[in-house]
N, C-alpha and C positions, 0 to 999 in steps of 0.2 A: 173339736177344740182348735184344729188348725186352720180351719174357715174364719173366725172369728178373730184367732190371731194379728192376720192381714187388717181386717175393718179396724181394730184397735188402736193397729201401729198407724192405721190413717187417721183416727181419730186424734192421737197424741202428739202425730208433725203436727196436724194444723190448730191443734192450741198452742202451742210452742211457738210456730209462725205467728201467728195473733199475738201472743202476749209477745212479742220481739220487737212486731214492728208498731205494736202501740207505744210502747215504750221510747221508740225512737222517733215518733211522731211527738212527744208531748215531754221534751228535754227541759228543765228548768234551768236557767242559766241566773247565776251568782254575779253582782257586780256591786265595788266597795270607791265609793269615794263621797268627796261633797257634793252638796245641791249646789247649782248652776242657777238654776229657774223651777218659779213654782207660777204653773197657770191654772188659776182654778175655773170651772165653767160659771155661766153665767149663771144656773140654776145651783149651781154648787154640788151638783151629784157625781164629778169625775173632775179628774185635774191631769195636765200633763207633768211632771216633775222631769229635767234633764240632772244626770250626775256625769261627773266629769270620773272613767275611771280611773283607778287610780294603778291598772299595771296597764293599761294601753295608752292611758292620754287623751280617749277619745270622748266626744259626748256620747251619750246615751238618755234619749230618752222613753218616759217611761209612761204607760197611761195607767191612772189610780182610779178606782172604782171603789174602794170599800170602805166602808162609814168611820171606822176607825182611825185610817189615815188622813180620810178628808177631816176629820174632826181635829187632830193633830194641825194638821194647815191651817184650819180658821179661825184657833186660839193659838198660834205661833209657838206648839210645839215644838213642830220641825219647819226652820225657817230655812233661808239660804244660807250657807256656809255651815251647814250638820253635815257631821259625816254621818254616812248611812249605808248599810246592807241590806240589798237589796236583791229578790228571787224576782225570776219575770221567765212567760214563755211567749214567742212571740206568735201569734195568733191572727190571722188574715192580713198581714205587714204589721202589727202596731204589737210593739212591746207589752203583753198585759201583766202588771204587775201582781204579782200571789205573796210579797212581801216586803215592808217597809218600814224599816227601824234605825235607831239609831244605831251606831256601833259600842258604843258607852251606855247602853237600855235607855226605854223613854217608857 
């Protein structure tokens, strides 16, 4: 039983390890302000949206892939000037957004 002990406790750092640094690998970050800009692509299958946040000041923009949002765009759900909360991780330099609504619901 004391042999097995050690292999165990090796076993349990390194799930611990693992589930740590994935977690810190794939952070979602939160940002609330209005749209700036809405560019949608040419085929219409992705959009860039910038918001202006609203505790930094700064822009942010965002890239949108999911049918939902885009469909919001192309029937002027969410136009310029909605405020919107928005989740995004940033993924090989480019902001990917995992969420995009209004803050008043759409």
């Amino acid at each position: 039983m004391s042999k097995t002990w050690p292999g165990a406790l090796r076993v349990a750092v390194l799930v611990a390890a693992a589930f740590t640094w994935q977690g810190a690998a794939a952070q979602d970050v939160t940002v609330v302000g209005p749209v700036t800009k809405i560019v949608l692509s040419a085929d219409g299958n992705s959009a860039v949206a910038t918001l202006k946040d609203s505790k930094s000041g700064s822009d942010v923009q965002l890239s949108v892939t999911d049918e939902l949002t885009l469909d919001k765009f192309k029937d002027k759900r969410i136009v310029e000037g909605d405020e919107i909360r928005a989740r995004f991780q940033n993924k090989d330099g480019q902001n990917a957004s995992k969420s995009f609504r209004k803050t008043a619901g759409c």
